[in-house]
Backbone as XML, in Angstrom:
<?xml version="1.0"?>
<chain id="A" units="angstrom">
  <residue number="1" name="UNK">
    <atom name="N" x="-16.005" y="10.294" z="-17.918"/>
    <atom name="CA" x="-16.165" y="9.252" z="-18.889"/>
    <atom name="C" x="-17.071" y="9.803" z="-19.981"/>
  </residue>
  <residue number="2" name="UNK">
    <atom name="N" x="-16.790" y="9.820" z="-21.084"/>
    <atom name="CA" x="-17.177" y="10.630" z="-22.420"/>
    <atom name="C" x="-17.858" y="9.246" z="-23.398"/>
  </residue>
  <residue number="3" name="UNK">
    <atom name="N" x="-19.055" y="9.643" z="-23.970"/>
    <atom name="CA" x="-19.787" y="8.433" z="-25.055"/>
    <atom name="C" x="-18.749" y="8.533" z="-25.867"/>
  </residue>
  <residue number="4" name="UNK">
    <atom name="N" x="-18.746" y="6.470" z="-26.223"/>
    <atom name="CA" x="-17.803" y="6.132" z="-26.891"/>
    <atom name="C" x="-17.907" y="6.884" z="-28.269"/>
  </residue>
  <residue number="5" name="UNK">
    <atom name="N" x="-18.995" y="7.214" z="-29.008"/>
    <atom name="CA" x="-19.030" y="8.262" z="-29.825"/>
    <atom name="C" x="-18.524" y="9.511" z="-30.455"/>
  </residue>
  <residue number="6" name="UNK">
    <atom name="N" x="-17.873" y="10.064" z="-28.757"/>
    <atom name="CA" x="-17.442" y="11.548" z="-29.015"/>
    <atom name="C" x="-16.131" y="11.384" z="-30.083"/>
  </residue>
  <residue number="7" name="UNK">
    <atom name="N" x="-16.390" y="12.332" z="-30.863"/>
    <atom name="CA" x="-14.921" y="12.349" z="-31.523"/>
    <atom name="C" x="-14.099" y="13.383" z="-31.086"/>
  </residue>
  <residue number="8" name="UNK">
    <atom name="N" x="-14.883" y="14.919" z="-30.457"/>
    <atom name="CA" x="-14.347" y="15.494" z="-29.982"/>
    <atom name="C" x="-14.381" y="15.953" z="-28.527"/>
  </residue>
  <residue number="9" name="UNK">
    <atom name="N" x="-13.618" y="15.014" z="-27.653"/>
    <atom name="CA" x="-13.700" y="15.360" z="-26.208"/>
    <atom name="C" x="-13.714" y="16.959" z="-25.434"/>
  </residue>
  <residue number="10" name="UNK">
    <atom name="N" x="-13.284" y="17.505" z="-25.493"/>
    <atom name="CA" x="-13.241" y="18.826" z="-25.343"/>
    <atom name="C" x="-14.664" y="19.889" z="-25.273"/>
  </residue>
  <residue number="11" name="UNK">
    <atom name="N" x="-15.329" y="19.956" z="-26.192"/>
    <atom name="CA" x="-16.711" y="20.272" z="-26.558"/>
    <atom name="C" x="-17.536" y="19.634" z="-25.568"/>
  </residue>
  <residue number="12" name="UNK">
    <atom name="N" x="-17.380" y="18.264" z="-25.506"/>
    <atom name="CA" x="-17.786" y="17.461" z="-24.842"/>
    <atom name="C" x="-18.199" y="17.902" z="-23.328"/>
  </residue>
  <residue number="13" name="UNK">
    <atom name="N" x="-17.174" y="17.703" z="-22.887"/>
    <atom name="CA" x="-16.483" y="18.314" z="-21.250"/>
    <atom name="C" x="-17.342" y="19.632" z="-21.021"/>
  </residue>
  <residue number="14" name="UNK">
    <atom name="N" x="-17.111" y="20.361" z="-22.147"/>
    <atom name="CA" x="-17.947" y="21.706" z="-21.902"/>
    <atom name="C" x="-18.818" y="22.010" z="-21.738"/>
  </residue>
  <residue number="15" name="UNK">
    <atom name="N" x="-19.798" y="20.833" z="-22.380"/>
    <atom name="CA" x="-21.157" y="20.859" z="-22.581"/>
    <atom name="C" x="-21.809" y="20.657" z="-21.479"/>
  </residue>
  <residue number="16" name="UNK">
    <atom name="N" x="-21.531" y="19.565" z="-21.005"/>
    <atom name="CA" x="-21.430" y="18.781" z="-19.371"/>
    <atom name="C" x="-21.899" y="17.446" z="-19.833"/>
  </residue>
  <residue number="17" name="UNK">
    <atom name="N" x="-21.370" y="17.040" z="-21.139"/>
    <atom name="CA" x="-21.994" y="15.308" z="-21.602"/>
    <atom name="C" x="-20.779" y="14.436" z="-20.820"/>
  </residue>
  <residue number="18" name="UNK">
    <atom name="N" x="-20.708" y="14.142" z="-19.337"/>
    <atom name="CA" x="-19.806" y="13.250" z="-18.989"/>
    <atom name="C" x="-20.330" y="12.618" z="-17.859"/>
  </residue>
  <residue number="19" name="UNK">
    <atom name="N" x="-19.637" y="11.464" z="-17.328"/>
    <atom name="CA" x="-20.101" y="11.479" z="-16.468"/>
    <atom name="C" x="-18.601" y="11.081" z="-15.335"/>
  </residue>
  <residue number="20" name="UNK">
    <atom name="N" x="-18.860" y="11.634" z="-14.236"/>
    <atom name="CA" x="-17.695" y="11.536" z="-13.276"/>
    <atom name="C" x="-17.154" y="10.301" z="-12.926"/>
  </residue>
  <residue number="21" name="UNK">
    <atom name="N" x="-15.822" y="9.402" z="-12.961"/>
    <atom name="CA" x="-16.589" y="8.136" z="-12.170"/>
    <atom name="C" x="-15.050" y="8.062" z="-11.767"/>
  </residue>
  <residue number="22" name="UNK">
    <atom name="N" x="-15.447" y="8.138" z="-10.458"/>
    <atom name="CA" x="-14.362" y="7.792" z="-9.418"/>
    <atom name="C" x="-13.960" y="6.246" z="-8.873"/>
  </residue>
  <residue number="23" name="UNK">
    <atom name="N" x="-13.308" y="6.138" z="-7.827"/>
    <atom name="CA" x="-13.152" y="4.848" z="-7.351"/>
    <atom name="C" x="-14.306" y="4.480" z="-6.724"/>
  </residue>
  <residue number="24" name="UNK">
    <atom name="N" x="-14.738" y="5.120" z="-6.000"/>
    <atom name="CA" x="-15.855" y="4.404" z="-4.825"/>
    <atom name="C" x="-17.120" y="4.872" z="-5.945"/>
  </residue>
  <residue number="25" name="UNK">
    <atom name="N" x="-17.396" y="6.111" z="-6.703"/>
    <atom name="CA" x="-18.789" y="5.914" z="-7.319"/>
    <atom name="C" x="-18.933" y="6.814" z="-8.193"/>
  </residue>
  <residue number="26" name="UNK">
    <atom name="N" x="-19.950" y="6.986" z="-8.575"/>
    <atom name="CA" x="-20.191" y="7.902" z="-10.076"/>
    <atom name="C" x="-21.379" y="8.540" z="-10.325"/>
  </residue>
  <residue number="27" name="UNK">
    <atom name="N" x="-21.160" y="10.179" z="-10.820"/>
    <atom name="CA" x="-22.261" y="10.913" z="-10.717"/>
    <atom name="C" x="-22.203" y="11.820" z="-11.845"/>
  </residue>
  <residue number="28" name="UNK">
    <atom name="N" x="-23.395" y="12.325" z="-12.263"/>
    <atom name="CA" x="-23.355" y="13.183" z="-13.868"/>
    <atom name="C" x="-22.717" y="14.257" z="-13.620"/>
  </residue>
  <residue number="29" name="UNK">
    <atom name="N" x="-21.901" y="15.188" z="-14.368"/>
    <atom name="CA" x="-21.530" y="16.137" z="-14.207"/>
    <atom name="C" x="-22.512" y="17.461" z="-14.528"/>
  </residue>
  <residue number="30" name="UNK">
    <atom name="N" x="-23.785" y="17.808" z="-13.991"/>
    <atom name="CA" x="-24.343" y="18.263" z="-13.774"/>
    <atom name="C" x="-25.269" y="18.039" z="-12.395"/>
  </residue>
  <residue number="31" name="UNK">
    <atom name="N" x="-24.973" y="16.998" z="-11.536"/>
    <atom name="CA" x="-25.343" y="16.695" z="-10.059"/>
    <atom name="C" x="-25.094" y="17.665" z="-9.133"/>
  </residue>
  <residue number="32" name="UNK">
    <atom name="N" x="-26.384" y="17.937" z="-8.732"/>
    <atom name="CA" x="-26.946" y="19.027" z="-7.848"/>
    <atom name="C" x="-26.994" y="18.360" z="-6.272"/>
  </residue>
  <residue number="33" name="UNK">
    <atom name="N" x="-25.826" y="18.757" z="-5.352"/>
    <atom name="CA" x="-25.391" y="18.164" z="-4.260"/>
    <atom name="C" x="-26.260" y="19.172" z="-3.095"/>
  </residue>
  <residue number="34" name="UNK">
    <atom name="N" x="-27.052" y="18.477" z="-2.420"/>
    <atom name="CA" x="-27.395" y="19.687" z="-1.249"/>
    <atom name="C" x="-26.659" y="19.661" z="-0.152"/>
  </residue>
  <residue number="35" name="UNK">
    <atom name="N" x="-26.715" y="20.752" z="1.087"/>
    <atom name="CA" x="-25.634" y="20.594" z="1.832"/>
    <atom name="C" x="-25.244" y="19.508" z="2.804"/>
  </residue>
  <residue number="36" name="UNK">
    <atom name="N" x="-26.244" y="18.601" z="2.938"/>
    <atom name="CA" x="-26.215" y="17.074" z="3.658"/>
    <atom name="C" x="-25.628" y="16.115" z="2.893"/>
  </residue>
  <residue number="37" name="UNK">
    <atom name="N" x="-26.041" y="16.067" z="1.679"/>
    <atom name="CA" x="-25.358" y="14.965" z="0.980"/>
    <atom name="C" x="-24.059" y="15.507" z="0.652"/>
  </residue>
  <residue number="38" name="UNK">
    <atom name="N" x="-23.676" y="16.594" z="0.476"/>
    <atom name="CA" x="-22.654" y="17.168" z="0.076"/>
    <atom name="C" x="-21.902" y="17.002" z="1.400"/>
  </residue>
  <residue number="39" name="UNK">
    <atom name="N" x="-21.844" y="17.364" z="2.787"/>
    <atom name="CA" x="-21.378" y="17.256" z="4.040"/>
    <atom name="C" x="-21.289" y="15.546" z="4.615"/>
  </residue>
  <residue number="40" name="UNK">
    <atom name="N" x="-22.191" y="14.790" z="3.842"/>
    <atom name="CA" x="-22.278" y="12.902" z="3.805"/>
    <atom name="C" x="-20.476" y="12.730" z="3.152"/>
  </residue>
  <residue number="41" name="UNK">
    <atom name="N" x="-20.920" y="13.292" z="1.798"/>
    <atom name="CA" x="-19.777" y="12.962" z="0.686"/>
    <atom name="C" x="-18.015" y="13.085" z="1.784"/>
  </residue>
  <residue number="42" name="UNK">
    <atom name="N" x="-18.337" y="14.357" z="2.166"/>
    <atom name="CA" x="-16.873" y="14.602" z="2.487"/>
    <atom name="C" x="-16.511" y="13.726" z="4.195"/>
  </residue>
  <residue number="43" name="UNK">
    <atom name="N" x="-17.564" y="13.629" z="5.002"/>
    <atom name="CA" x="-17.045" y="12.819" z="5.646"/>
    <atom name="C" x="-17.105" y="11.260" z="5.143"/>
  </residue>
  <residue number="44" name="UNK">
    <atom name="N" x="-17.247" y="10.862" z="4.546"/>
    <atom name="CA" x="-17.149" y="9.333" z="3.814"/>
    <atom name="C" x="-15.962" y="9.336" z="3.707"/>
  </residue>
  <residue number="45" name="UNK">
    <atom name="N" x="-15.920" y="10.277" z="2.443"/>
    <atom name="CA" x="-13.873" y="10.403" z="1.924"/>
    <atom name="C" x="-13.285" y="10.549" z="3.282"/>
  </residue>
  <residue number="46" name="UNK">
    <atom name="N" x="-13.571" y="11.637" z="3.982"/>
    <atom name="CA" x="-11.807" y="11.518" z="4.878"/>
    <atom name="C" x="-12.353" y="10.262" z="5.781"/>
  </residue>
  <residue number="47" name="UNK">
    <atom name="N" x="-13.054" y="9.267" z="6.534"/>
    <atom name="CA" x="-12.813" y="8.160" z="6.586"/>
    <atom name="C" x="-11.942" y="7.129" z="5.629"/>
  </residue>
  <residue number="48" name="UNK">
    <atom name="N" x="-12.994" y="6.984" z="4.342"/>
    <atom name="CA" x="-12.043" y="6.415" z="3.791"/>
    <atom name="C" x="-10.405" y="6.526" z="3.431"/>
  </residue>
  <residue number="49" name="UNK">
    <atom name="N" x="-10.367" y="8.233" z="3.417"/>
    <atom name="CA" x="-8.271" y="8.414" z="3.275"/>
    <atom name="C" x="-8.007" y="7.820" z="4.317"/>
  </residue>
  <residue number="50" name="UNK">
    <atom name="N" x="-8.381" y="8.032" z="5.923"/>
    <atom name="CA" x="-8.505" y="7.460" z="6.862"/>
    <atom name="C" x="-7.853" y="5.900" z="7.211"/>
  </residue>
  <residue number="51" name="UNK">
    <atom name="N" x="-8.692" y="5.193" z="6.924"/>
    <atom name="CA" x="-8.825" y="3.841" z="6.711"/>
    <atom name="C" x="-7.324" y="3.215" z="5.613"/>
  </residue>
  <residue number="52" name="UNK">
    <atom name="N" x="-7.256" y="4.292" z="4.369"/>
    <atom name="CA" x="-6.339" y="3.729" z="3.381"/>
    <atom name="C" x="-4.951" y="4.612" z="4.256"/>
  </residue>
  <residue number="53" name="UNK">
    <atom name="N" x="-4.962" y="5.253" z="4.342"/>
    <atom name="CA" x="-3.535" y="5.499" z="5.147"/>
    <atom name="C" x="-3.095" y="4.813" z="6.718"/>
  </residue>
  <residue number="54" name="UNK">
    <atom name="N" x="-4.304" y="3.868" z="7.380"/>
    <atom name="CA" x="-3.747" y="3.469" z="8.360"/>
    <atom name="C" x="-3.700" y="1.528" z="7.364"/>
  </residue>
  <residue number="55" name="UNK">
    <atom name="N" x="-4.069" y="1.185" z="6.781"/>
    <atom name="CA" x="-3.238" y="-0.122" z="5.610"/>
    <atom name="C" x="-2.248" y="0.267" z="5.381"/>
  </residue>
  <residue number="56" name="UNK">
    <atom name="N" x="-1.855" y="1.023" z="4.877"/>
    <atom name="CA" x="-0.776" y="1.700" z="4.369"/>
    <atom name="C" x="0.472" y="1.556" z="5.667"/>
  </residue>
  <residue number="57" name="UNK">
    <atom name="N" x="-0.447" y="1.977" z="6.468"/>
    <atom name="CA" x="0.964" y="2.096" z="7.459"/>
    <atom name="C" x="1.248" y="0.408" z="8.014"/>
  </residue>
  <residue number="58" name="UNK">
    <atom name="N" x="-0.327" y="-0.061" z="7.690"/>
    <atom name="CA" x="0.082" y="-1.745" z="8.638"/>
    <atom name="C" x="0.941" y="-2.232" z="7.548"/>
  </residue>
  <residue number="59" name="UNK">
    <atom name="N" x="0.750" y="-1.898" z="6.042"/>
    <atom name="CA" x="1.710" y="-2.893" z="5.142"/>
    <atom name="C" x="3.375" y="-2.236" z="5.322"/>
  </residue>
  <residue number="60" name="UNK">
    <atom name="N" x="3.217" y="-1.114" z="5.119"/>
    <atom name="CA" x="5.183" y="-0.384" z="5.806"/>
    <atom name="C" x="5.416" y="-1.604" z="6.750"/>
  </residue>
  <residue number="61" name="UNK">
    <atom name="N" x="5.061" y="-1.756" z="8.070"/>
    <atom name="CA" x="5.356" y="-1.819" z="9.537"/>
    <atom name="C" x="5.574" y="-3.780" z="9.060"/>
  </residue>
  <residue number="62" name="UNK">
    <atom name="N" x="4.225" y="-3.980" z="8.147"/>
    <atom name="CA" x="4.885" y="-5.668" z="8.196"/>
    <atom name="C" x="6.129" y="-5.628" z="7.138"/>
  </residue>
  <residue number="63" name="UNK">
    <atom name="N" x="6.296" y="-4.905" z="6.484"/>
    <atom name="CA" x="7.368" y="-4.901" z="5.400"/>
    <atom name="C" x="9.142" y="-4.983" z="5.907"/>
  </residue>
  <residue number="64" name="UNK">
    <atom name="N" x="8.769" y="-3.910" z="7.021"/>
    <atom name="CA" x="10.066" y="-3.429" z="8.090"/>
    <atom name="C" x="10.314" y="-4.731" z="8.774"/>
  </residue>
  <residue number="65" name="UNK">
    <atom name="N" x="9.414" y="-4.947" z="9.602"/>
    <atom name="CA" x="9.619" y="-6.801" z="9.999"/>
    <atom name="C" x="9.447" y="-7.818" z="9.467"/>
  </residue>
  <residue number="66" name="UNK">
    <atom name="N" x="9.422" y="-7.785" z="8.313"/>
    <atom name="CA" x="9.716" y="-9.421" z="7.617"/>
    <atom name="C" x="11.488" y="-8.711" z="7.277"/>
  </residue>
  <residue number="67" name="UNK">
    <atom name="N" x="11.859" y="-7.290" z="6.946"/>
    <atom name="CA" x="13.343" y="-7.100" z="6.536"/>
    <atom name="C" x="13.457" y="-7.323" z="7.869"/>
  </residue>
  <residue number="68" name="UNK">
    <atom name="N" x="13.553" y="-7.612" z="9.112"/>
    <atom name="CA" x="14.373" y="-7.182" z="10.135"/>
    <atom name="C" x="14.860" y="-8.848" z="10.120"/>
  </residue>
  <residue number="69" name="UNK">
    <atom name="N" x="13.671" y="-9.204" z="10.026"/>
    <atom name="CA" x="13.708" y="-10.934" z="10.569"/>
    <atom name="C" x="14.525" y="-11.398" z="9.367"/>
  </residue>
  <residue number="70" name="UNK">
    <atom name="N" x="14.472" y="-11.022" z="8.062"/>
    <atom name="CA" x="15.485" y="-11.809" z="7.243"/>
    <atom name="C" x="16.810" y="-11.186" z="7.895"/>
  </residue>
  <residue number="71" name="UNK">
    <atom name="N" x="17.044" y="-9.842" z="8.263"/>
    <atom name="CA" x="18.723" y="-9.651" z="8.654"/>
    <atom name="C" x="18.683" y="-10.243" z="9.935"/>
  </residue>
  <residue number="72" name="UNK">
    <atom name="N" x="17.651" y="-10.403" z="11.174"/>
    <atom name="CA" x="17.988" y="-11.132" z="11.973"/>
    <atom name="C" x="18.077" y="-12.829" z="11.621"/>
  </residue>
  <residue number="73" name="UNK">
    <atom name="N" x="17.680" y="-13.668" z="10.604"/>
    <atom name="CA" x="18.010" y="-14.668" z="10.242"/>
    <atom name="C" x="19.375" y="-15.077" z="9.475"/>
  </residue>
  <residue number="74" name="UNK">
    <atom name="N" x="20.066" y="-13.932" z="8.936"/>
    <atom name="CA" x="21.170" y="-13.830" z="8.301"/>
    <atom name="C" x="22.113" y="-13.755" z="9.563"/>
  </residue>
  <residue number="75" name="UNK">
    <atom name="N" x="21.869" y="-13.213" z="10.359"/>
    <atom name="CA" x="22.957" y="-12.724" z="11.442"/>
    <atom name="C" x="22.959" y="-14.218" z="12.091"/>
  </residue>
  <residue number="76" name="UNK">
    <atom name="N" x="21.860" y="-14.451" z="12.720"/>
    <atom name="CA" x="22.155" y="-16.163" z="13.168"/>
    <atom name="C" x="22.648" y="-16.992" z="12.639"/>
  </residue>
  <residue number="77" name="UNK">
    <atom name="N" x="22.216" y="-16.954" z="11.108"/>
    <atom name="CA" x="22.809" y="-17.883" z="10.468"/>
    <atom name="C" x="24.705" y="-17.809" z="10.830"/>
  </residue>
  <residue number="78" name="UNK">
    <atom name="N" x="25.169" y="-16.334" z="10.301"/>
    <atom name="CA" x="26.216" y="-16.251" z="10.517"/>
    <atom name="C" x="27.458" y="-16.550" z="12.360"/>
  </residue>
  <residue number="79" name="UNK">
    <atom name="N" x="26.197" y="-15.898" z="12.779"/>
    <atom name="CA" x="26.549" y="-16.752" z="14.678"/>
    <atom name="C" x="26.698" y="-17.993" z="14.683"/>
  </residue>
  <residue number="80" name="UNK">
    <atom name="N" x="25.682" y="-18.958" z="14.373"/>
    <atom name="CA" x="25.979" y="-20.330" z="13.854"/>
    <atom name="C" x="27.374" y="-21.001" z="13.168"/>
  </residue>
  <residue number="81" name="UNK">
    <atom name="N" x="27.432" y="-20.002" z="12.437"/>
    <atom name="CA" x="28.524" y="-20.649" z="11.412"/>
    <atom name="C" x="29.657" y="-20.307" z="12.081"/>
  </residue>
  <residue number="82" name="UNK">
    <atom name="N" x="30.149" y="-19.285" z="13.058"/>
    <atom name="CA" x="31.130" y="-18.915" z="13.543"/>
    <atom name="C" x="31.107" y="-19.505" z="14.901"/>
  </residue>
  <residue number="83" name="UNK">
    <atom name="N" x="29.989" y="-20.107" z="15.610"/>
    <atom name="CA" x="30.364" y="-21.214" z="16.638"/>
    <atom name="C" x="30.887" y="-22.088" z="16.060"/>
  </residue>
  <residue number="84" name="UNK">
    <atom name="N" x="30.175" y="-22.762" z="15.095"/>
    <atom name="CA" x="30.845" y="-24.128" z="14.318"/>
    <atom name="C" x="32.131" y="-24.363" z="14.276"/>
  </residue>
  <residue number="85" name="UNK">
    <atom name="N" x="32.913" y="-23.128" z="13.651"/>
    <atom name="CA" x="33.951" y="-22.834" z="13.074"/>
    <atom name="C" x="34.818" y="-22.923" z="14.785"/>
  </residue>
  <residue number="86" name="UNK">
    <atom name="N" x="34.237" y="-21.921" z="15.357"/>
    <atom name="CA" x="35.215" y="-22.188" z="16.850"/>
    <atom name="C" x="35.694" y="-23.498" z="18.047"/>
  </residue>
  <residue number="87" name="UNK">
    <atom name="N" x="33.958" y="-23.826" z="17.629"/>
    <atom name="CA" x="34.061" y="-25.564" z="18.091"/>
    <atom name="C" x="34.904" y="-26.618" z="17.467"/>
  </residue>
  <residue number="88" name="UNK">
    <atom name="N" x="34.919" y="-26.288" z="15.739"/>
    <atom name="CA" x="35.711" y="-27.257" z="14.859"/>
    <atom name="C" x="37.462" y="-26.987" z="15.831"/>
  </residue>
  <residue number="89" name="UNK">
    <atom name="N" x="37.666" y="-25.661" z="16.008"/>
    <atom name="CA" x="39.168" y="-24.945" z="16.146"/>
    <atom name="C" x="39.336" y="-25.790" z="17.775"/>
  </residue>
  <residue number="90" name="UNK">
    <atom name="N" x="38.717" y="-25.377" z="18.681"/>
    <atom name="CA" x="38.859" y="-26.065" z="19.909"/>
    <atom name="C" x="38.991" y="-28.089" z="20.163"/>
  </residue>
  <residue number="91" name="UNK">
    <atom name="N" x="38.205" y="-28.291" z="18.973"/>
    <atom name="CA" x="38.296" y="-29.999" z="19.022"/>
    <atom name="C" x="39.986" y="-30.189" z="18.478"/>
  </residue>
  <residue number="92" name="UNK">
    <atom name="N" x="40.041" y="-29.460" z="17.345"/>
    <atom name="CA" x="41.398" y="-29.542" z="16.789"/>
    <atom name="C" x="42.690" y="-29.773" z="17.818"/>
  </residue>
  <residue number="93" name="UNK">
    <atom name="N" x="42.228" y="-28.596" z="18.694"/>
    <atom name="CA" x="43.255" y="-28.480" z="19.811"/>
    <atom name="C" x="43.483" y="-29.199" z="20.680"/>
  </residue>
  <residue number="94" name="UNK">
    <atom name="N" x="42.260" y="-29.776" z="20.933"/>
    <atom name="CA" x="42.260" y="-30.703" z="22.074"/>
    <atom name="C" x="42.497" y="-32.260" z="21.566"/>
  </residue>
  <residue number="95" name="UNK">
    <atom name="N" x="42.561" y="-31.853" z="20.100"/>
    <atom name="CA" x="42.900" y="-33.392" z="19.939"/>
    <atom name="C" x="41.384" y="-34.552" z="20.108"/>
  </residue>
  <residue number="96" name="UNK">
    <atom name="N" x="40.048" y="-33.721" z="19.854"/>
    <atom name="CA" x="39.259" y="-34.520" z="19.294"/>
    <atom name="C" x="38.900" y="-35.171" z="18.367"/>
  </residue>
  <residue number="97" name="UNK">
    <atom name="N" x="39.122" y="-34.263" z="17.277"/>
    <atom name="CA" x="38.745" y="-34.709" z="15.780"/>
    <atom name="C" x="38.106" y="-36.024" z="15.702"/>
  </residue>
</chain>
């Protein structure tokens, strides 16, 4: 993220006038990481990929079963309609109507 000022970004970047800013947080681009906080940082992230790839998989898995249940609601529907239809054919025959 560059001051709204810069006219020329590039220079900018080079200089190190930015500052980083990710999803979860934000740090100058001159931040001096030691090897704990730096070894903090990376297990945070792969939890968090962690965490976002097992949502990920619960939203697939409900996605797959709400489609199953609409084609299993289509299929009943259609079982339904083809008893109907067989019951209508058998009263016919028998002279219910």
């Amino acid at each position: 993220m560059l001051a709204a000022l810069a006219t020329d970004p590039l220079p900018e970047v080079k200089a190190g006038r930015f500052v980083n800013r990710g999803r979860t947080m934000r740090f100058d681009a001159r931040q001096q990481w030691g090897l704990v906080r730096l070894s903090l940082l990376r297990g945070v992230r792969a939890v968090y990929d962690r965490v976002e790839r097992a949502q990920e998989r619960v939203a697939r898995a409900r996605q797959r079963a709400a489609r199953r249940a609409e084609r299993g609601d289509a299929r009943i529907a259609i079982l339904r309609r083809r008893l109907a239809e067989a019951e209508a054919r058998e009263d016919r025959l028998i002279g219910r109507e």
